[in-house]
N, C-alpha and C positions, 0 to 999 in steps of 0.2 A: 534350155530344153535340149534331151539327148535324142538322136533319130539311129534308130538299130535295125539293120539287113542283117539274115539270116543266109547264110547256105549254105551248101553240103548235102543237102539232102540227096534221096534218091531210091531207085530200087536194088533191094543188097539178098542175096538168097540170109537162109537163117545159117547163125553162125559166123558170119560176117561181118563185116567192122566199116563204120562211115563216120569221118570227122566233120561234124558240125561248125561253122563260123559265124561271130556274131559282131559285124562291126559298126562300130559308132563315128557319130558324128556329131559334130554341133557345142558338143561337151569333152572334158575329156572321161573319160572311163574311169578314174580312179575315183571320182565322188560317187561313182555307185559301185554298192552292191550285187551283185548281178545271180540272173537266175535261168535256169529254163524249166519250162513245162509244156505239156503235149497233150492232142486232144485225136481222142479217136472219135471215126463215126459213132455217133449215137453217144457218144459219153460226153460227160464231164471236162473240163480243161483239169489236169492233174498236175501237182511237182513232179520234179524232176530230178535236179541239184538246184543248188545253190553255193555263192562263195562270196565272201566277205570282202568290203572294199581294199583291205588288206591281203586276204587271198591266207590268211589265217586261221578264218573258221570253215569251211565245208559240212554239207547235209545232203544225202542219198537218200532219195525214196527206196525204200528197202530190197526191192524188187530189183531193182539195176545197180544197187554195191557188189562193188567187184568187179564189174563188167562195164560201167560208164566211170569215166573220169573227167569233172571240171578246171579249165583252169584258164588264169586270166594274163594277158602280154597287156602289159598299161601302155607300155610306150609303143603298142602297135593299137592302141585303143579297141582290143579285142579280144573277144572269148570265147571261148572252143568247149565243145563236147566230142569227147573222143570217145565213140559208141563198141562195144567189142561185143565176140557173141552175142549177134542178132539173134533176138526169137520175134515169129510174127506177131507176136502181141506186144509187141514193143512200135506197131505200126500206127503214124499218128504225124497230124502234122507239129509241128515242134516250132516252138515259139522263147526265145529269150527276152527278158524282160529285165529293168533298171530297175531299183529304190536306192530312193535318196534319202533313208535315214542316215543323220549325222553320226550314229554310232557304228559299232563295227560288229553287224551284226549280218547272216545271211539266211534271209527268211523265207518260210515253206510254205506261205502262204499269198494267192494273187493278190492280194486286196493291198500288199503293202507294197506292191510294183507298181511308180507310177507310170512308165514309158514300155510300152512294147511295140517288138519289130513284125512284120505281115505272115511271120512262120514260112518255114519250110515242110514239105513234105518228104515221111520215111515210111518205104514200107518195105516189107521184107518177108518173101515167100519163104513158104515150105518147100 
């Protein structure tokens, strides 16, 4: 079983840029998949990225292509959200997440993460 801390979070005006970390333990990092997704007041838990255990495949929620970048250091058993032009509605506490499908796939979906970390908080005035 993998145990995953998040941080980086914080308060960033909009337009602003905060890199996210996400480190493991227990496991090493490269049997998962790895993911993040974010949850605002009042909403839904949403994706975010994802990247494949090979760091092969990547997927943007459409909204933050171009302006978030996932990416994974295996031999530092972590992965990063490098967030750029903040906009406040990108405010959310932010949550990374493992699946351990055997294939090499990176999925958009919660239900196929079995490990997640307690989230960080991002928010980002006007």
């Amino acid at each position: 079983q993998v145990q995953l801390v998040e941080s980086g979070g914080g308060l960033v005006q909009a337009g602003g840029s905060l890199r996210l970390s996400c480190a493991a333990s227990g496991r090493t990092l490269s049997r998962y998949a790895m993911g993040w997704f974010r949850q605002a007041p009042g909403k839904e838990r949403e994706f975010v990225a994802a990247i494949s255990r090979s760091g092969g495949r990547i997927y943007y929620k459409d909204s933050v292509q171009g302006r978030f970048t996932i990416s994974r250091d295996n031999a530092k058993n972590t992965v990063y959200l490098q967030m750029n032009s903040l906009k406040p509605e990108d405010t959310a506490v932010y949550y990374c997440a493992a699946d351990p499908r055997l294939t090499d796939v990176a999925g958009t979906k919660s239900e196929t993460y079995d490990y997640w970390g307690q989230g960080t908080q991002v928010t980002v005035s006007s």
